[in-house]
Every structure is written in C-alpha cells, then in structure tokens.
SEDOTI-644056 format. One record per residue (C-alpha): residue in one letter; x, y, z. Coordinates in steps of 0.02 Angstrom, whole numbers. Layout:
# residues N
{A; {X; Y; Z}}
...
***
This chain:
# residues 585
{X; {-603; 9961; 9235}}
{X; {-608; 10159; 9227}}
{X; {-444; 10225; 9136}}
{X; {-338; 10320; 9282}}
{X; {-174; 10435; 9270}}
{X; {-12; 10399; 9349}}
{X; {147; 10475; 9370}}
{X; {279; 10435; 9281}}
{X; {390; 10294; 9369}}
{X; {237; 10234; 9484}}
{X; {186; 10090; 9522}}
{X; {-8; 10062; 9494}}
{X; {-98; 9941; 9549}}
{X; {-157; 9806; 9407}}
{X; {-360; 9794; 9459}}
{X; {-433; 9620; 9408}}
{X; {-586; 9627; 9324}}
{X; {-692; 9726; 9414}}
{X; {-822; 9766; 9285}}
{X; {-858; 9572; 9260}}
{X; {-788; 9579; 9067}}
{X; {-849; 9415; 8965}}
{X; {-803; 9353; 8808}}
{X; {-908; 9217; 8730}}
{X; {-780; 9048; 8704}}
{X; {-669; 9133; 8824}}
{X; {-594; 9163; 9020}}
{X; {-527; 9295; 9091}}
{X; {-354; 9298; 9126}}
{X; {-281; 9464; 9174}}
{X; {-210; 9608; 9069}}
{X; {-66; 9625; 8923}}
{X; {30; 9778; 8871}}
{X; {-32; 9692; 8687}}
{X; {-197; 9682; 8621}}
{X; {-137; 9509; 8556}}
{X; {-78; 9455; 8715}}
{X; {116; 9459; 8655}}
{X; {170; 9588; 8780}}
{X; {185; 9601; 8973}}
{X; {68; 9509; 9051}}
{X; {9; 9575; 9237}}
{X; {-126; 9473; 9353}}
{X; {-237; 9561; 9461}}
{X; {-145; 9631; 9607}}
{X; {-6; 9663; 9519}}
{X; {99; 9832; 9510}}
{X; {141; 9900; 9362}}
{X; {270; 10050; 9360}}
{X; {197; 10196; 9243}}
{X; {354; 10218; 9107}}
{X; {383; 10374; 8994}}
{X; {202; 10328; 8895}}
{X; {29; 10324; 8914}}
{X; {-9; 10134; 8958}}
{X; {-164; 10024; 8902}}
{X; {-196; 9844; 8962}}
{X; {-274; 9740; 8851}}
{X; {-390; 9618; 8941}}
{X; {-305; 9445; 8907}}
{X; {-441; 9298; 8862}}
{X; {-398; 9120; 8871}}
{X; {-500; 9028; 8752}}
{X; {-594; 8899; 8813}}
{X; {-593; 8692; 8831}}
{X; {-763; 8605; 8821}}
{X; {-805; 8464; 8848}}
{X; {-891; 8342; 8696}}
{X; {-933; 8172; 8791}}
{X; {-980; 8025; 8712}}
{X; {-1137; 7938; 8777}}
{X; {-1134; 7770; 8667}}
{X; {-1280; 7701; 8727}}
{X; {-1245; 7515; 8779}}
{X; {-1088; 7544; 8658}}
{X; {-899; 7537; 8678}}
{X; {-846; 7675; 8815}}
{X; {-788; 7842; 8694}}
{X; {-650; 7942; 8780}}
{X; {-705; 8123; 8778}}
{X; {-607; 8260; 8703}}
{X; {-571; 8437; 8762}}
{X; {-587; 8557; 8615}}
{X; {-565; 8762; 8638}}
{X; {-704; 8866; 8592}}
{X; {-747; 8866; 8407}}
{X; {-635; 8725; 8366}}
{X; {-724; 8560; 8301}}
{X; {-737; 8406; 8386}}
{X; {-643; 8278; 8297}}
{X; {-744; 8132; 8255}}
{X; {-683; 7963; 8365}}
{X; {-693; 7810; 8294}}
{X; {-856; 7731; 8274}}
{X; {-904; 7656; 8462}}
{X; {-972; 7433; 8454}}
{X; {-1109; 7383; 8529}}
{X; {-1172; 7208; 8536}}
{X; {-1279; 7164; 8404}}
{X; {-1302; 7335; 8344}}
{X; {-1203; 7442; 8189}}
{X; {-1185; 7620; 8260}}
{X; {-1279; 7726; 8152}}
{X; {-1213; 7924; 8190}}
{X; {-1188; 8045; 8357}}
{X; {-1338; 8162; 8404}}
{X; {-1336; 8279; 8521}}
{X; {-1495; 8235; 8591}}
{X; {-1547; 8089; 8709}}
{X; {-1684; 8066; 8593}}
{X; {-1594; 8058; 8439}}
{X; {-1693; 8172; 8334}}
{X; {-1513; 8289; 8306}}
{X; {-1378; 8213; 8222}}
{X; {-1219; 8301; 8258}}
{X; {-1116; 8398; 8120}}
{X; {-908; 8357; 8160}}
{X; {-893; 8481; 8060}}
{X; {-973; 8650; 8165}}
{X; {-853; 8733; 8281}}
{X; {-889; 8682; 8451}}
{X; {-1027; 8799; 8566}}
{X; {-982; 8882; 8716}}
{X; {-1026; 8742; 8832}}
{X; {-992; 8562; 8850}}
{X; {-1102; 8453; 8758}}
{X; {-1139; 8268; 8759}}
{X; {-1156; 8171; 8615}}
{X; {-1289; 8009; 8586}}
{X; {-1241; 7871; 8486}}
{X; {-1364; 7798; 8400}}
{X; {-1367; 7639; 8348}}
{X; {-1447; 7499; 8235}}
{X; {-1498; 7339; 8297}}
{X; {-1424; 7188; 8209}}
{X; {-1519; 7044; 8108}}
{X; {-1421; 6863; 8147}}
{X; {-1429; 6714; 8049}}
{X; {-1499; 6561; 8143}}
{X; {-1413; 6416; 8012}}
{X; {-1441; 6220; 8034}}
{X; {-1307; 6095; 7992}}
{X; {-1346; 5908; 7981}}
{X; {-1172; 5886; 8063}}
{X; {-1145; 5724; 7970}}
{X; {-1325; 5665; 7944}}
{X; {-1324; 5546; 7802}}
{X; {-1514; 5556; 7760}}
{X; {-1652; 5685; 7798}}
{X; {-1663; 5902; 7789}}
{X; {-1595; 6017; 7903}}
{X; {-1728; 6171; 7964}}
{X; {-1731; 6307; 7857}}
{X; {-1618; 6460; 7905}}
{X; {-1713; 6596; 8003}}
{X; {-1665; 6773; 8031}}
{X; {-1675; 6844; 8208}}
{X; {-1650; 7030; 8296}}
{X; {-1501; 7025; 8414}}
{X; {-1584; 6985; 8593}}
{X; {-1735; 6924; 8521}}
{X; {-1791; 6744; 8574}}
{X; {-1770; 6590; 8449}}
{X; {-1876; 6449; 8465}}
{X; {-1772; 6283; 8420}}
{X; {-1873; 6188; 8317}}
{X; {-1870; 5974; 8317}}
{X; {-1818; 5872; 8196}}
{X; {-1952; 5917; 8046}}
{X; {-1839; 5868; 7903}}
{X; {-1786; 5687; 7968}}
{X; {-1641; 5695; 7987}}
{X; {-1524; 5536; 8009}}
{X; {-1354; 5497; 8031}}
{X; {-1304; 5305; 8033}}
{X; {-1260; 5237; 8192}}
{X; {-1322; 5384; 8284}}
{X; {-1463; 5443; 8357}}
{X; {-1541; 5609; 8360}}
{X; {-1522; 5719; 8521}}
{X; {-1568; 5889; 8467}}
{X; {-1448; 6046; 8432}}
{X; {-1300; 6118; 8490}}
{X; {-1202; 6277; 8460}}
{X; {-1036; 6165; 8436}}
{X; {-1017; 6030; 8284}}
{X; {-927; 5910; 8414}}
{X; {-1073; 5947; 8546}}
{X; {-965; 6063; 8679}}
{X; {-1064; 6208; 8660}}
{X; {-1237; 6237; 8717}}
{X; {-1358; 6112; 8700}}
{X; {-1553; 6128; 8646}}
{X; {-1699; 6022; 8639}}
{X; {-1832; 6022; 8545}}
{X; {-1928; 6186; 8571}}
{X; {-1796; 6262; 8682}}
{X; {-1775; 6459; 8659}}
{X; {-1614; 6546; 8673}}
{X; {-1593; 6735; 8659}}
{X; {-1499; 6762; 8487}}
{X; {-1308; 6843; 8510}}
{X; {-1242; 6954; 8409}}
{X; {-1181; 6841; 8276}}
{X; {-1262; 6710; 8178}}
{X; {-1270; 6553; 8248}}
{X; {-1269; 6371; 8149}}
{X; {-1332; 6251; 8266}}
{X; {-1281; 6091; 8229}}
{X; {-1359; 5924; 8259}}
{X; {-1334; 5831; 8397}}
{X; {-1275; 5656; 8369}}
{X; {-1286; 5546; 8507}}
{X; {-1167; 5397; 8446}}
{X; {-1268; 5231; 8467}}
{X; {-1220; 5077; 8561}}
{X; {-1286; 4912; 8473}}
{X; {-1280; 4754; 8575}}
{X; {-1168; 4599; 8530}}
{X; {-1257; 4449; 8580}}
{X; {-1181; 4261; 8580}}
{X; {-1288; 4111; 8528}}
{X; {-1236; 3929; 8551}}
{X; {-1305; 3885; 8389}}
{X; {-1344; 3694; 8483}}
{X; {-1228; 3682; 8595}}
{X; {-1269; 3572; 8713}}
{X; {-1173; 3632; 8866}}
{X; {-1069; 3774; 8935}}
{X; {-1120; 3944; 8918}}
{X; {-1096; 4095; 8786}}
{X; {-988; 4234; 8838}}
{X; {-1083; 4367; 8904}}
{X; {-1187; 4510; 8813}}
{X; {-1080; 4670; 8772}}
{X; {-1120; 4832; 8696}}
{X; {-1040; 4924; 8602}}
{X; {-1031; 5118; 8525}}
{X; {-1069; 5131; 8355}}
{X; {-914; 5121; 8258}}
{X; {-794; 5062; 8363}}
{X; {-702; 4878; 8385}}
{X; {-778; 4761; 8464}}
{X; {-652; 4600; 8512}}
{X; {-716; 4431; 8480}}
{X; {-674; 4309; 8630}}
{X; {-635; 4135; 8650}}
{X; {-762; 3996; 8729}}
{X; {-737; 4058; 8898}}
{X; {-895; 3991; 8950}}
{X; {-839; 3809; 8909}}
{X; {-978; 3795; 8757}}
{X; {-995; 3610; 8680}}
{X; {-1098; 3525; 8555}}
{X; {-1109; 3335; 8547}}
{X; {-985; 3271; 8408}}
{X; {-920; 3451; 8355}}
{X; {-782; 3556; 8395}}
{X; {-781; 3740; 8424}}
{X; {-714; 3842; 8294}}
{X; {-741; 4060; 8321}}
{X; {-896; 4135; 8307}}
{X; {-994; 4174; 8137}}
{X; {-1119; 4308; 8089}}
{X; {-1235; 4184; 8019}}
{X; {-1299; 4041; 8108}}
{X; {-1283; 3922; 7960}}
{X; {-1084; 3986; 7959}}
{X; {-1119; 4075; 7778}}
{X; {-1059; 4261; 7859}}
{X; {-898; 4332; 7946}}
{X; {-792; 4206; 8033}}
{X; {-707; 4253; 8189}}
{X; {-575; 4167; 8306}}
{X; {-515; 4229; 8476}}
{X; {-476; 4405; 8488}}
{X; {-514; 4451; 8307}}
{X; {-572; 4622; 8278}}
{X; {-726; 4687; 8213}}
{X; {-808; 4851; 8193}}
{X; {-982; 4872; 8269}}
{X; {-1104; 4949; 8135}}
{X; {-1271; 5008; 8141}}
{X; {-1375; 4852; 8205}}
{X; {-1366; 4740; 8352}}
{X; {-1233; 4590; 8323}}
{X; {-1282; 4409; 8331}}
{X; {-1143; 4295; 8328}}
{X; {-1177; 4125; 8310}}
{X; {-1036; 3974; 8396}}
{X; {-965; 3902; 8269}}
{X; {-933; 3722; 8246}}
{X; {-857; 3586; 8158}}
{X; {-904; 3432; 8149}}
{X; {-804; 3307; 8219}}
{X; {-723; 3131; 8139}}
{X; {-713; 3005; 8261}}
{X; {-603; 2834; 8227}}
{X; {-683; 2671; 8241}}
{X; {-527; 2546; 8307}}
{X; {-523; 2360; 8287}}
{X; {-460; 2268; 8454}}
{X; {-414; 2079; 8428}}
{X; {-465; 2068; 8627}}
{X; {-335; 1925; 8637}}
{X; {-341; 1842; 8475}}
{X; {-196; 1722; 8454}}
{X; {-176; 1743; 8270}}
{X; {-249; 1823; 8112}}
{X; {-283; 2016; 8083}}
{X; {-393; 2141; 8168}}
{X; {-484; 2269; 7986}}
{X; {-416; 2423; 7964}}
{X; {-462; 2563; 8081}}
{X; {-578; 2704; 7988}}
{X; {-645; 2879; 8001}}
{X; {-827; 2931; 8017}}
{X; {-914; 3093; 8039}}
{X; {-1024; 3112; 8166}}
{X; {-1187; 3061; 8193}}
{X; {-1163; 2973; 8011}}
{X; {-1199; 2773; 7994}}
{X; {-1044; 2641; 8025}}
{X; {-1080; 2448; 7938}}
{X; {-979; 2315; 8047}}
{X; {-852; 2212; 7960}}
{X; {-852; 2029; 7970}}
{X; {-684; 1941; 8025}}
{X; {-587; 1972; 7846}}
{X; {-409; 1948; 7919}}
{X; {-483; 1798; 8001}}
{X; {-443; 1825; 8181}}
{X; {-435; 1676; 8314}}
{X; {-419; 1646; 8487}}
{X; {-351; 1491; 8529}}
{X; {-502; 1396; 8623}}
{X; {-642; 1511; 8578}}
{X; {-772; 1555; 8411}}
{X; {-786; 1715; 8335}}
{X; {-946; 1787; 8372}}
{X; {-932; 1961; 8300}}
{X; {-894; 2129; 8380}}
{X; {-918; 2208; 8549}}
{X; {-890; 2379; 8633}}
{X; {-844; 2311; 8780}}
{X; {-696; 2196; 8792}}
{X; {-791; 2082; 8931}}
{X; {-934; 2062; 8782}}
{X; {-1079; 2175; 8901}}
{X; {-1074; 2323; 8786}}
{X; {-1182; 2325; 8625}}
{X; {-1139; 2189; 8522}}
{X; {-1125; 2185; 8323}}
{X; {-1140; 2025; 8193}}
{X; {-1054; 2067; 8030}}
{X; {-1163; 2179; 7909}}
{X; {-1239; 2266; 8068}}
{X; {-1226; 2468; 8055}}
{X; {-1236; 2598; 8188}}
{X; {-1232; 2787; 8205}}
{X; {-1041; 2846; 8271}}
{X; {-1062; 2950; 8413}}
{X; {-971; 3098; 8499}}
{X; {-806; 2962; 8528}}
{X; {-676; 2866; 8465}}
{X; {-765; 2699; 8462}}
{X; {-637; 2521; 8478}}
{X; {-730; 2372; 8447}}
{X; {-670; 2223; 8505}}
{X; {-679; 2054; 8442}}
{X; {-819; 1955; 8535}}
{X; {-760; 1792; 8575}}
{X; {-875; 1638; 8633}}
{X; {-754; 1506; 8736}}
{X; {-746; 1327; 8674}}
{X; {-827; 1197; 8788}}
{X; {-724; 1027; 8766}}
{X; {-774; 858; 8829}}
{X; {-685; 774; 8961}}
{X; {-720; 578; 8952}}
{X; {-681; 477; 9082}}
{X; {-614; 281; 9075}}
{X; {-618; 201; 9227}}
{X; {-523; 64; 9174}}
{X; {-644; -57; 9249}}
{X; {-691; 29; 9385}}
{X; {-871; 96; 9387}}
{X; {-939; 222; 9256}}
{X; {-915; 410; 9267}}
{X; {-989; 541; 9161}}
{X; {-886; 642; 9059}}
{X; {-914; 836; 9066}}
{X; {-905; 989; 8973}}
{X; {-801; 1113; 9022}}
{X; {-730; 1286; 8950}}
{X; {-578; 1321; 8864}}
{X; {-480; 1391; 9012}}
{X; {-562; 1322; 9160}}
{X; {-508; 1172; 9270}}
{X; {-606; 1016; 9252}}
{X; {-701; 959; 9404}}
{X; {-625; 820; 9487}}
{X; {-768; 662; 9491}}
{X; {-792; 560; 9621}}
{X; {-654; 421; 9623}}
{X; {-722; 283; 9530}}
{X; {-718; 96; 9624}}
{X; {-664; -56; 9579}}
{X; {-675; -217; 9661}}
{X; {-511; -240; 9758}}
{X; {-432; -105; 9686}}
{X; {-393; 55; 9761}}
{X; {-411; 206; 9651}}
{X; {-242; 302; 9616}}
{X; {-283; 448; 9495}}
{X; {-322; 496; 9328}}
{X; {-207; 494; 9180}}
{X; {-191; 547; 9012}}
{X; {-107; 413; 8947}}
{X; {-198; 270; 8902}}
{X; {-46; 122; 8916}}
{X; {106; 179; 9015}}
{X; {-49; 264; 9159}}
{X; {117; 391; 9175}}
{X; {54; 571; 9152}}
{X; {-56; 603; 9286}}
{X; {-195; 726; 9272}}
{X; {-182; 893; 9366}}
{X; {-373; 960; 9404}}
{X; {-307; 1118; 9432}}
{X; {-223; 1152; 9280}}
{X; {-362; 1244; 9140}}
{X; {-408; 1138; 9005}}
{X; {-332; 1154; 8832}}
{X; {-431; 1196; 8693}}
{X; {-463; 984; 8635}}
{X; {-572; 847; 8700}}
{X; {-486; 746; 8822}}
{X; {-484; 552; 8880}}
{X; {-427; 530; 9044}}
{X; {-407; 344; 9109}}
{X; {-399; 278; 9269}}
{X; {-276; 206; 9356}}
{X; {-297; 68; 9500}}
{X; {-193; -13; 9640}}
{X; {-249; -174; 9682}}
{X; {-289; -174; 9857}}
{X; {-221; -316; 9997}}
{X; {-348; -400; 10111}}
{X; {-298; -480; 10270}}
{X; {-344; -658; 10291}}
{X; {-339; -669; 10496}}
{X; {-355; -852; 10594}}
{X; {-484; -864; 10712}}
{X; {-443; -1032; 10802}}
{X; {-561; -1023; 10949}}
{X; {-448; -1081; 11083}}
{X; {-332; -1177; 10976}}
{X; {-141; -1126; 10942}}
{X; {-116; -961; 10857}}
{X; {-105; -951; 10663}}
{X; {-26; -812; 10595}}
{X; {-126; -668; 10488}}
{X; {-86; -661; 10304}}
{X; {-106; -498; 10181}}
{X; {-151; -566; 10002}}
{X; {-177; -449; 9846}}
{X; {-357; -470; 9784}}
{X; {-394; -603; 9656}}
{X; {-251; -697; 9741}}
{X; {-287; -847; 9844}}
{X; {-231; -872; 10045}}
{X; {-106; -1009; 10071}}
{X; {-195; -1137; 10195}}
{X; {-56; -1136; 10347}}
{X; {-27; -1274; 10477}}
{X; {-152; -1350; 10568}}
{X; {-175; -1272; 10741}}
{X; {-189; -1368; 10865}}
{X; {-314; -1380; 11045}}
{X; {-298; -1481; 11187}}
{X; {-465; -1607; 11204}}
{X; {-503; -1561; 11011}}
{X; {-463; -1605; 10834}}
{X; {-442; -1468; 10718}}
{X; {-584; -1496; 10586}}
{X; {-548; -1342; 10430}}
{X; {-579; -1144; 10442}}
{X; {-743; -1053; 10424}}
{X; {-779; -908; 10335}}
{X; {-917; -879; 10500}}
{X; {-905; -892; 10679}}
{X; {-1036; -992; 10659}}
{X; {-964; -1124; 10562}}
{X; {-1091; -1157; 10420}}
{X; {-1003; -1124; 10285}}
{X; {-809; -1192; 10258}}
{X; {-662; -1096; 10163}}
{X; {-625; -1123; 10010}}
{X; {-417; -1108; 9988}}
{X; {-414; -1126; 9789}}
{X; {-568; -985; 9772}}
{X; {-467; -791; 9759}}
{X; {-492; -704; 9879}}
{X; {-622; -586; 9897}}
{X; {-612; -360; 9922}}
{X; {-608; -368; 10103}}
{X; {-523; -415; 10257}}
{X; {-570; -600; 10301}}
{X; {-581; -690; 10474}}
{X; {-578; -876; 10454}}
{X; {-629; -975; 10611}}
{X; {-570; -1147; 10664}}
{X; {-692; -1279; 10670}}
{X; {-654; -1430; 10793}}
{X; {-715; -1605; 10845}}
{X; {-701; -1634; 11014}}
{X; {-628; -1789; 11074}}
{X; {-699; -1913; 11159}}
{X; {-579; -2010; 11298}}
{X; {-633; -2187; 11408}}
{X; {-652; -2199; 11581}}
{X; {-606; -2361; 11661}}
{X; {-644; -2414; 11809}}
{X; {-537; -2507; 11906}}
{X; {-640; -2596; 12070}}
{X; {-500; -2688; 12144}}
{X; {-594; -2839; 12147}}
{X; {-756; -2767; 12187}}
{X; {-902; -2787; 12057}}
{X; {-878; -2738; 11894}}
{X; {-917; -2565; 11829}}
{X; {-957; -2501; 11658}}
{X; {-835; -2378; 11573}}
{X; {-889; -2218; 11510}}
{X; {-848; -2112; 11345}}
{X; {-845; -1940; 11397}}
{X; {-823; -1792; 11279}}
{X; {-668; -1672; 11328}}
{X; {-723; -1554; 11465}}
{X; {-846; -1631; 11518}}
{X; {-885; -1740; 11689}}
{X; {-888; -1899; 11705}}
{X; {-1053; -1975; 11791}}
{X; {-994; -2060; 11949}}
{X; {-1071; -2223; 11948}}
{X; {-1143; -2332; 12071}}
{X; {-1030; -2377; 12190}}
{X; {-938; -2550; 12187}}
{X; {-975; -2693; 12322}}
{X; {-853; -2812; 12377}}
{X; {-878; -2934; 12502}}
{X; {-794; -2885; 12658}}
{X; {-762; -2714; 12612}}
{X; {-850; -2542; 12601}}
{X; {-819; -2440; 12445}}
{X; {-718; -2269; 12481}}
{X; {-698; -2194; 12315}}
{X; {-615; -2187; 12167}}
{X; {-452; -2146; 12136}}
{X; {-332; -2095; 12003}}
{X; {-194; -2184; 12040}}
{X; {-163; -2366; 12082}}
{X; {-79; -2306; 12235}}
{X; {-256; -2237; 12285}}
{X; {-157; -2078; 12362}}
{X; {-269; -1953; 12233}}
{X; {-457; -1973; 12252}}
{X; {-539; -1920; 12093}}
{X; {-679; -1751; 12087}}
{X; {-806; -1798; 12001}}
{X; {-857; -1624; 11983}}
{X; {-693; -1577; 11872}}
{X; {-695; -1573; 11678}}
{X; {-606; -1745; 11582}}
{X; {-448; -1698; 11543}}
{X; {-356; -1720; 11361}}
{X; {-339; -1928; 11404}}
{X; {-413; -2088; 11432}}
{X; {-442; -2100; 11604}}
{X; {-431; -2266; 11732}}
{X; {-499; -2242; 11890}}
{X; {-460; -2352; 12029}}
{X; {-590; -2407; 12171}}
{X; {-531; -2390; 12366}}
***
C-alpha cells in the first residue's frame, strides 16, 4: 500500500493488501512491525496507534502447505503429506501391489518422469504415479505322493496371465490311488483342476499338487465248493484301510468239511483269516476263498442185539476216503440167529456189507450194525398113534403154528407135550420158539362110547358108557309079553348079532333086541257038540274062528272064554300071552 503520515499517538488504520502482494511458496497474512515477522503483528482492519517513530509494516507471508498425493496405481493406498513450499517431500514407504514390485514415483500419469525426493517441493500440489513392475510366478508340480511317473515341468507365468493345466504327461502313479488331476492344496482342499483347465496365475507361485483320488478295491467271497449256503456279501473297500473278515453268516457248507476262516488262495496256500480278523486292503481287488477242513467221520460197530462176543473197534476215516468191512473178529452171536455181516440199518434194509467189502465214508458218522439172519428150527410132531402131522419150520422167536389135532381111534386128543414119558409139560403155541429143534408128542384121552339097549317093546335095559377097546358087559335078559328074548343086534334090522367078547368100537352103539314070538294053543271046548280042531296062533295075532259046532238038539251060539259061558270070545282081538280054551254055547 502507499506509505502515509500520521500523527503521533493516532490510530491508523492497518489496510490489508490492497495492491494484491504475492510471494511465490507463500500467503498473505497481514503486516509485522519486523521484517522477520518477530514483532507486532496487525490484520487488516486493524488500528495501529502511531508512537514516537516513523512505523513500517512488513508484509507477513505464511509459507505454504502442498499437497504431494500418492496415486499407486492398483497399489497399497499412500497417505499424502503436506509439505511447505520448498521443503521436500519425504519419501513413504514403498506402496504393494498384487503381483507387481513397485518400481519408483513419477510425476506423470504416463510415467515418463521419475520423481527426485530430493527437490524442494513446487508451488502447487502435485500428484505422484507409482509405477510398478509386473511379477513372474512359478507354476511348480508335486507328485504329492506318486510312487512312479514325472511331474510337469515348472512353468513361469506373468501375474494375471492365464495358465493352462496340463494332464498327466509324465505318468504319474501313486499305489492305491487313482489320478484326478491338480489341486492348489497337497490334501486336495484347495482348488481343483482338470486336465486343461486355466486359472489366472496369483501373485505368488503356485505348486499344484496331484490329485489322488484314494481307490476302493472290492473284497469278494468264494465258496471254494461249497455246496450250500451263501458267501457273505461283496464289500468295498478304500485303499489302505481295514477291511474285517466275517464269519459264515450265510450258513456256507461243503459235504464232509468244516468251515474254517477265509484264505487268500483257493488251494489255502495264502493268508488265513477267522471271524473278525483284520486285514488291510491293498492295491487289487480281494478274493477270499472259504476255507475248509476236511472232516473225520467215526465208523461205530453196533452188536444190534448180540447175546455174546465183541463188536471191532470203532475207527476214524477222512472223508470221501475208502473204509474195508471187518469180519466178526470178536466173534459176536445172537442167540437164535447167523451172522451174516454188516448193515446200516439195524432192521438189515440199509446197504449191506460181507467181510472184506469197502466203501467210501461219507459226510457222517456211520454205525454199522451186525446183520443177523434168524434161525429156523424144526418142530416135529409125534402123534403118539394118532394120525401123522408134518413137522414145520419156524423162526427163532416166533410161535409155532398150532396143527390140526391129530385123531386117534377112540381117543380124544388132549394137547401137545414136550415130554416124551411123563406127557406133563404141555406145549404153549403162544410162547416163541427157542433157538433148538423141538419134539412135541401127543397126548390122548381115551374116549367112552355108550352102548344103549334097544329092546323093541321089551323091558328097559339100562345104557352103559365103556372106554374104547373095552368090551360091554351083556346085562339081563329083557323081557316082552307074547315074545322070547332072542340076543341084541348091532342093526334095527337084525342081521347081524353082537358080539360081547369083541372091544368095543369109537362110537356110540345101539344094540337092538331080537325076539321069537310065541306061539300059544287054542282049544276048543264044544260042550258035546262035534269036535273042533285047535289052532297054534302066534302072539298078537287072531285066531280064525272055525266052523261052527253041531250038536243034535242044539244051535251053536258062540264061543266063550269061560266055562261059565258068561264072556263070549272076539274073534277080532289079538291072542293074548297064553294058551287059550274056548268053550262052545
């Protein structure tokens, strides 16, 4: 402003800064009794009173603050700084950027002017560029635990630049696994590529690492000729990890073995294992084959109701392996029957072995038992006498069949005895047969016939009962009015007479009496008529009634039986038992 005079003790106006003073780097800030600003500062509009001295205001200058801001292009954020006017910026520490190295500040967008940290700071703000160098990364394979084969070879990649992921070129291998491309992670967590996948590289190098899938591997069960039930079911199992064997669950059998774990090898030459071993799956499927021992069976002896001697000993075969049949070396009997050999039935249906014989043992305990043929004994049969029977054959154990009774003339059968004298121990049919022939002898009862008296009209004679071969006493004559008892008949028709002295015969006998009639005289009587002839008339019969008597003087009136002539005599009626005298009226 123009320089002015003022009197002493008055106040003057301070004028701002009317004449538009600049200094480069610097602000304006009002006026300062010292040229180095040490003094009495006074601001526009304010008074200052004039003292004892000529006065000059210095113009006061603030330095400046600029501004130096860091652009870091796609870098960390810089915090600017505020430095005064011809004062250097201090340099900050170096801004990151992914996958770059910062290279140096320009102060140009275009990076053609690097900036000098040094040089005071201009008179304005400025911006700084950071410029910046783009990375190289390291793209590294790792066989991650391949156990055969080459990994890729390393490549080297610009940050943000794509990678192509290549295959599996080298081969690699890794037991038990299998292949499955790359991942950014050894345990497979990180990101996963295939084969010709890109990815955009990072800022760091990157090892990508095979990618293992672990393998599962199948464990399979064979019966190995079984010949029923059914294997356990197929598992599988992750490569490297336990697998547990199991039992038979499925019920397995084979014919004449039993079942003993499970084997690698069908022939049983591998790994045995029983129930709930453990095994550790490797690199290949798993067969494992049932194994199985074969079996001993015992081949028994069974006497099957021998009554003495000794059954062999019992033995042990293997199965499916040849047996040779023993004879009878402890020579074994059964009372009433021959050893025939040995059976494996105790009824003798089963198969049937002579000494010497062999079969093959099967999947059982086999008992053979003694084969017995039963005795047949003769039963002979004296009758004693009596008429012939047959003897028969019967089997040791069974009852005899009663014969028809034998006969015997007058003689009554009365059972069969064993006894051949005393005719004491009776027989009993129902009682088995012992194991010897047998006689059995009748015995007889001699029988009683009745001799009976026929004596056609005479008296009665009385029956008599006479034992065969005995004779009949000859009894009293009967007797029969008109007739004279003659001798007995063996027929009613009396031809042929009975003997008394002969025995009598094996039946009942009727003897009939033979009589004579007798023959009585009739007299006649005629009172002094004419004579008349008498008559011999048989008993029972009439008499003929014969001409009739004459006397002189009288007339005949019949005959009478009396002298008294009071019962006249009937012609018509049967003689009786006398001589007769009949009387003429």
């Amino acid at each position: 402003p123009a320089d002015s005079i003022h009197d002493y003790n008055t106040g003057v106006p301070v004028p701002g800064n009317t004449g538009g003073l600049a200094k480069l780097g610097h602000t304006f800030a009002g006026w300062n009794t010292a040229a180095d600003g040490s003094g009495t500062d006074y601001a526009a509009g304010g008074t200052l009173t004039i003292g004892a001295a000529d006065v000059t205001l210095y113009a006061k200058w603030t330095v400046n603050q600029y501004a130096v801001n860091f652009e870091s292009n796609g870098g960390s954020p810089v915090e600017s700084q505020s430095i005064s006017y011809g004062r250097t910026a201090a340099e900050p520490a170096e801004p990151t950027k992914t996958g770059y190295t910062f290279a140096e500040w320009h102060t140009d967008a275009d990076l053609t002017a690097a900036f000098d940290f040094a040089a005071p700071i201009g008179a304005a703000d400025i911006t700084l560029y950071a410029k910046w160098t783009i990375n190289s990364y390291t793209v590294t394979y790792d066989g991650n635990g391949s156990d055969g084969g080459t990994v890729p070879t390393e490549s080297s990649h610009d940050y943000n630049t794509s990678v192509t992921v290549p295959g599996n070129p080298g081969g690699l291998t890794k037991t038990g696994h299998t292949f499955a491309g790359w991942n950014t992670a050894a345990d497979g967590n990180g990101t996963q590529y295939a084969t010709s996948d890109t990815f955009t590289i990072g800022a760091a190098d990157v090892t990508l690492y095979a990618k293992w899938t672990i393998n599962s591997y199948a464990v399979t069960y064979e019966g190995n000729g079984a010949t029923s039930g059914d294997v356990p079911e197929d598992s599988s199992h992750a490569y490297n990890t336990d697998a547990t064997a199991p039992g038979n669950p499925g019920g397995l059998a084979k014919t004449g073995h039993t079942f003993a774990g499970w084997n690698t090898a069908a022939d049983g030459s591998g790994t045995n294992y029983a129930e709930s071993d453990m095994f550790t799956v490797g690199a290949a499927d798993v067969t494992l084959y049932a194994k199985w021992t074969i079996n001993s069976y015992a081949v028994k002896y069974e006497g099957n109701g021998a009554t003495s001697g000794d059954v062999p000993e019992d033995s042990s075969h293997v199965y499916n392996t040849d047996v040779t049949v023993p004879g009878n070396p402890g020579g074994l009997a059964k009372t009433g029957h021959s050893f025939e050999g040995w059976s494996t039935e105790a009824n003798g249906s089963g198969t049937n072995y002579a000494e010497a014989d062999t079969f093959t043992i099967s999947a059982s305990n086999v008992t053979l038992y003694a084969k017995w043929t039963i005795n047949q004994y003769t039963v002979n049969f004296e009758s004693n006498g009596g008429s012939p029977v047959d003897g028969v054959t019967v089997h040791y154990g069974s009852a005899a069949v009663k014969p028809t009774d034998p006969t015997k003339t007058g003689y009554a059968f009365a059972g069969w005895y064993t006894d051949r004298d005393a005719l004491s121990q009776a027989f009993d049919f129902a009682v088995p047969i012992g194991a010897a022939d047998v006689t059995l002898y009748a015995k007889w009862m001699v029988n009683q016939y009745t001799v009976s008296f026929e004596s056609n009209g005479g008296s009665p004679v009385e029956s008599q009962s006479i034992n065969y071969g005995n004779t009949a006493a000859e009894p009293a004559e009967p007797t029969k009015t008109g007739y004279t008892f003659a001798e007995w008949y063996t027929d009613a028709d009396l031809t042929a007479a009975f003997d008394f002295a002969a025995p009598i015969g094996a039946a009942d006998i009727t003897l009939y009496a033979k009589w004579t009639v007798n023959q009585y005289s009739v007299t006649f009587e005629s009172n002094g008529g004419t004579p008349t002839t008498g008559q011999t008339i048989d008993y029972g019969t009439v008499v003929t009634e014969p001409v009739a008597p004459t006397k002189t003087g009288c007339t005949f009136a019949g005959w009478y039986t009396d002298a008294d002539l009071t019962a006249a005599y009937d012609f018509a009626s049967p003689i009786g038992a006398a001589d007769l005298t009949l009387y003429a009226k």
